[in-house]
N, C-alpha and C positions, 0 to 999 in steps of 0.2 A: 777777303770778305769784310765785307764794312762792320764796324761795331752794331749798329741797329740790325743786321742782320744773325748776327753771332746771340743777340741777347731774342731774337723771333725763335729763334731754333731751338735756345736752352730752355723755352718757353713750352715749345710742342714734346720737348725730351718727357722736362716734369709731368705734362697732361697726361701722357701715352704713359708714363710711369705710373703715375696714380692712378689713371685707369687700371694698368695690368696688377699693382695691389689691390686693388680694391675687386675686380675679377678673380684671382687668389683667392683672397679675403671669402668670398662668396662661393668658389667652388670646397673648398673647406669647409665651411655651414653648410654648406646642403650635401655634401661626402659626411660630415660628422652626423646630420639629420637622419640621412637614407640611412647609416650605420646604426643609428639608436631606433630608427624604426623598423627596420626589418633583418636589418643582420646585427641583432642582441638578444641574448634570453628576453630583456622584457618585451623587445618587440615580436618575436617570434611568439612567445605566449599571449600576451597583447592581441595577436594577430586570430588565431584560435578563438580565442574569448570573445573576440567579434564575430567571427564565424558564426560563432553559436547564438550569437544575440541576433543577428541574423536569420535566424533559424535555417544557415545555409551547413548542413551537415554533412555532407558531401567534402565540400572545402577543410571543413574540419577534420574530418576524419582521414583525408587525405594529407595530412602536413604529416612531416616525417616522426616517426613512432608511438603516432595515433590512433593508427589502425590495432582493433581490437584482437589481433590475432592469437591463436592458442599460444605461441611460442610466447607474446608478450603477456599474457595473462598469467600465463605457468610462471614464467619470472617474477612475479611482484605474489604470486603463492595467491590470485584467483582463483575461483572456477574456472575451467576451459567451457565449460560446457552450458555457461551461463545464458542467458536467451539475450538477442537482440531487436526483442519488442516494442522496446520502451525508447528505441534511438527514433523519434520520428519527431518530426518539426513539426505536427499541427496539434503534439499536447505540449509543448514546450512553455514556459510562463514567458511573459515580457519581459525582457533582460536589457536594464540600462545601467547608464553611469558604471563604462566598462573604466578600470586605470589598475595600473601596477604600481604596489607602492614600495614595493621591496624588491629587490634578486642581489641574494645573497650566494657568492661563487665559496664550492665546499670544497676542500684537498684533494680531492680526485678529479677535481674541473669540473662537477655536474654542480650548475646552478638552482639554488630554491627560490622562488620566483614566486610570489603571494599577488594574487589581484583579486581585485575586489568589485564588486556589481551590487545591483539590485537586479530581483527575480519580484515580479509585483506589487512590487513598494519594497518588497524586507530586504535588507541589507546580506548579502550572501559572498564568503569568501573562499577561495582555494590554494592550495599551494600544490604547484605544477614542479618538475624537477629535467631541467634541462642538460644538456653534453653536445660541444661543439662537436663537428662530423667534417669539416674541411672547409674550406674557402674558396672564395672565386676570386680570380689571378694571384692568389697567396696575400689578397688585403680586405677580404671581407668575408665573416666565417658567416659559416653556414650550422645551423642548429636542427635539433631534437630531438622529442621527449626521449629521456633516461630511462624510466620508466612507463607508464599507461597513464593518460591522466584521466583514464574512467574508474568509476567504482561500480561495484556490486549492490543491488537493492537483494536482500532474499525476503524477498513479501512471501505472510506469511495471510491466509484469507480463513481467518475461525469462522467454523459454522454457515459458509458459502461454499457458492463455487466457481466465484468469479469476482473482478473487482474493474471500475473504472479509474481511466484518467482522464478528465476534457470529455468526448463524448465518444472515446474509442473502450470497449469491452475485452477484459485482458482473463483468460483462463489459466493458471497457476497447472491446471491439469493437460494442457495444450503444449506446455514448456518443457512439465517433467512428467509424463503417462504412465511412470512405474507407477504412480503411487496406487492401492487400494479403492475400487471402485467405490467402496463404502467410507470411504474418509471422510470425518466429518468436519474435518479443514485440511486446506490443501496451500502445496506451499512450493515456489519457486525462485531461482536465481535470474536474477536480470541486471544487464548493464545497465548504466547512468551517467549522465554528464556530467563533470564541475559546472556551477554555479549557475544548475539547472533545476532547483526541489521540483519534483511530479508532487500531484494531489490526488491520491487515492479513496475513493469511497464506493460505497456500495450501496444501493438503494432499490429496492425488489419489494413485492408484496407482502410478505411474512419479515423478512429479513431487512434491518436498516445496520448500516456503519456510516458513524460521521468521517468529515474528512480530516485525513493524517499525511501529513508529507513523509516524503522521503528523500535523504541528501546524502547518500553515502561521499564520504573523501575519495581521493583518486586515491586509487590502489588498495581500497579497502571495502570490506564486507559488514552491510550494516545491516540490522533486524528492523524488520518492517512489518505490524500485525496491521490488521485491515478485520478490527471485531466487533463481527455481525452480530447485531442481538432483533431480540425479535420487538414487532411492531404491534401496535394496539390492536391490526385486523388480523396477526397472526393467534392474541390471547384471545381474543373473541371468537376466532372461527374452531380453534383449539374447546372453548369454552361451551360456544355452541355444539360438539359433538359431545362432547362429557354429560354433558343436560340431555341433550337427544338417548344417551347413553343408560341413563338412571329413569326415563322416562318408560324405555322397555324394559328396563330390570323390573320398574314398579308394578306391569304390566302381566307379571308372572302370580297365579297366584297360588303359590307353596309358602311355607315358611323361610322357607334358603332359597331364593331365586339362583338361580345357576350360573357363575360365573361373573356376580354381583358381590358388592361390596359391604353389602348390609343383611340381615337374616333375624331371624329370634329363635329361638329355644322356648318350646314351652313344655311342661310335663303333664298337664292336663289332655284332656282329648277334646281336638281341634273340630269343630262341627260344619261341615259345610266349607267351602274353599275361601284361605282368608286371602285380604287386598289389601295393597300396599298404593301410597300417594307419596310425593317428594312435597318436602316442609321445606327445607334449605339445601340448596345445590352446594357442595365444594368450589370454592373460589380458585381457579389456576391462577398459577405463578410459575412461570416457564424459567428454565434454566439452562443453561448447556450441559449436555452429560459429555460421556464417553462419542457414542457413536451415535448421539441425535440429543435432542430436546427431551428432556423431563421437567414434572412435578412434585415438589417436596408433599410429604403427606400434607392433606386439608377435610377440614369435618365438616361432616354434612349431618343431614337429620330426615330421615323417611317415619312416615307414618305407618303403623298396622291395626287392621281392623282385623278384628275374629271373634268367632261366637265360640264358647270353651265352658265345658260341660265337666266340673271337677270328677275327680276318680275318688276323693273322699265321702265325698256326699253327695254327689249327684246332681247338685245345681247347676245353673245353664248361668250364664253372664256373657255379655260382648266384651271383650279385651278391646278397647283404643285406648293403642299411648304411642308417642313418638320413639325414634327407635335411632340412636347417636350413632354413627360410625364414620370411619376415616378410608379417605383412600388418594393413591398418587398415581402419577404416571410416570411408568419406567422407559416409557419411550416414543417421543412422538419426531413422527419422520417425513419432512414432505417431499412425495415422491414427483418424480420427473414432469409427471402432466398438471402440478399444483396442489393434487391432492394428498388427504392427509393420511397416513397410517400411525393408529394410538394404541397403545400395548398399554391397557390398566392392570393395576395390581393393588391387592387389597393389602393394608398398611398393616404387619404382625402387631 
C-alpha cells in the first residue's frame, strides 16, 4: 500500500472515530437528560406539578401514588372520608413558573422534593416525598409518591349554607349530611392539590363572606372558615320588621300591649282607652348567636297618651309623656324560601 494511501485511511479512522465520540458524547446527554427529566424524583414531581398547571388532573392523579385512595389517606392519618369536590380543573387558579429547587434523598431512600410555582401571581410552594419502585432494564428507576401529595381543606361555612369556588356552588351539608338540619354553620373535609390555593367566598342576599384562600400541605389537615356576616339589606329588612313590629304593638290600646316591649303602670284611673305612637325605633345590630342571628338589647322610646282621673281627688288630666324601654332579638332565622323568622324579647 503506498504511503499516500496509508495516511487517506488513517484519515477516515480519525473522522469515523471522532464521529463515534462525539455520538457517545451525545447519547450520554440525552440518557443523563431523559434520566433527570423523567426518571428522577425531581422530574417525576416536576412532571405532576405540570399536570396540574395544566389543569390536566387525570394525568396527575394517575402518576404512581397519587391516587387519593382510602388506604393512602389512612397512611399519612387523613380523613378517608374526605370529599372530592374540590379536585376539578375549572376552579383551579393559573399556575406558572413550575421548577424544583431542591430534592433532598432521606435514609430510607424517600426523597423530599420542594417545587415551587406561582398560583395567580403569589408565589406558592410544596414539598412532595418520593420512593424509587423499580427500573426499566435495571438503569432507569422508576418513582412514586411516598406518601399523598394532597391535603385536606376542612372548610368550615359560619352562619351559611354553602360556599363558592370560581363559579361552582360547594355545600359543606352535601359532603357530610350527619350534621343537624338546624346548624347554624356547617362544616366539611375536602381534598386539595399542592400548589393549587381555592378562593372561597360566599355572597347571598342577607349573608356576605369575603374571600379566603385555602392551601392545605400535602398530607395535612388545614382549618378553613368561610364567615358569613350579614349585609346592609339583611339589617334593613331585619329592621324594617322590628318597626313594622312596634307599629302594631303601638296599635294596641291598653296600658301593657301584649307581647310588646314597652307598657306603663299607672295607679290612677285610666278614663277611656289610652294610645300609644313610636318616638324612636331601636336600632338593630345583628350578631351571630348559637343557632341564628341575634340583637344586643337597644332603646327605644313610645309615646303614651291617657286621660287619668286621680283617686285622691277627683281631677281629670291627660297623661302624655314618652315612655323609654329596651328590647333585643334572641333569634332571627332566615328561613328556606328568604323569609325571615324573629323571636323578640323584652330586655330584663
Amino acid at each position: 500500500m503506498a504511503v499516500g494511501d496509508t495516511r487517506a485511511l488513517r484519515r477516515v479512522v480519525l473522522l469515523w472515530s471522532g464521529v463515534g465520540v462525539l455520538l457517545l458524547l451525545a447519547f450520554i446527554a440525552t440518557f443523563g437528560a431523559v434520566q433527570r427529566a423523567y426518571y428522577s424524583p425531581s422530574g417525576f414531581v416536576e412532571a405532576f406539578a405540570r399536570s396540574i398547571a395544566a389543569h390536566d388532573l387525570r394525568s396527575a392523579l394517575s402518576m404512581p401514588g397519587a391516587a387519593p385512595t382510602k388506604a393512602a389517606l389512612a397512611s399519612a392519618g387523613l380523613p378517608t372520608t374526605a370529599s372530592r369536590e374540590l379536585l376539578r380543573s375549572d376552579i383551579l387558579p393559573t399556575i406558572r413558573d413550575v421548577s424544583v429547587v431542591s430534592d433532598t434523598p432521606g435514609r430510607d431512600g424517600v426523597h423530599a422534593v420542594v417545587v415551587n410555582a406561582s398560583a395567580d401571581g403569589t408565589p406558592v410552594s410544596a414539598t412532595l416525598h418520593v420512593r424509587q419502585t423499580g427500573s426499566v432494564l435495571g438503569v432507569l428507576p422508576l418513582w412514586s409518591f411516598a406518601s399523598t401529595p394532597l391535603g385536606v381543606s376542612r372548610i368550615t361555612v359560619a352562619h351559611a349554607k354553602d360556599f363558592t369556588v370560581g363559579h361552582h356552588t360547594v355545600s359543606p351539608r352535601a359532603a357530610s349530611p350527619a350534621q343537624p338540619a338546624e346548624a347554624f354553620s356547617v362544616s366539611a373535609d375536602y381534598l386539595v392539590l399542592p400548589l393549587a390555593p381555592l378562593a372561597l367566598e360566599h355572597d347571598s342576599r342577607y349573608v356576605s363572606a369575603g374571600r379566603v384562600l385555602t392551601a392545605p400541605a400535602a398530607g395535612e389537615v388545614t382549618e378553613t372558615t368561610v364567615d358569613a356576616q350579614p349585609t346592609a339589606a339583611f339589617t334593613k329588612a331585619v329592621q324594617r320588621e322590628v318597626n313594622g313590629f312596634l307599629d302594631e304593638c303601638a296599635k294596641q290600646r291598653v296600658l301593657q300591649p301584649a307581647g310588646c316591649p314597652f307598657g306603663a303602670v299607672i295607679d290612677d284611673r285610666v278614663q277611656g282607652d289610652p294610645t300609644w305612637s313610636m318616638v324612636t325605633y331601636p336600632v338593630v345590630r345583628l350578631a351571630p348567636g348559637d343557632t341564628g342571628w341575634t340583637a344586643a338589647p337597644a332603646a327605644g322610646v313610645a309615646h303614651l297618651t291617657a286621660t287619668v282621673q286621680s283617686l285622691f281627688d277627683g281631677t281629670v288630666s291627660t297623661r302624655s309623656e314618652d315612655e323609654p324601654f329596651s328590647m333585643k332579638l334572641s333569634s332571627v332565622v332566615i328561613r328556606p324560601d328568604g323569609s325571615l323568622s324573629i323571636v323578640v324579647a323584652q330586655d330584663p
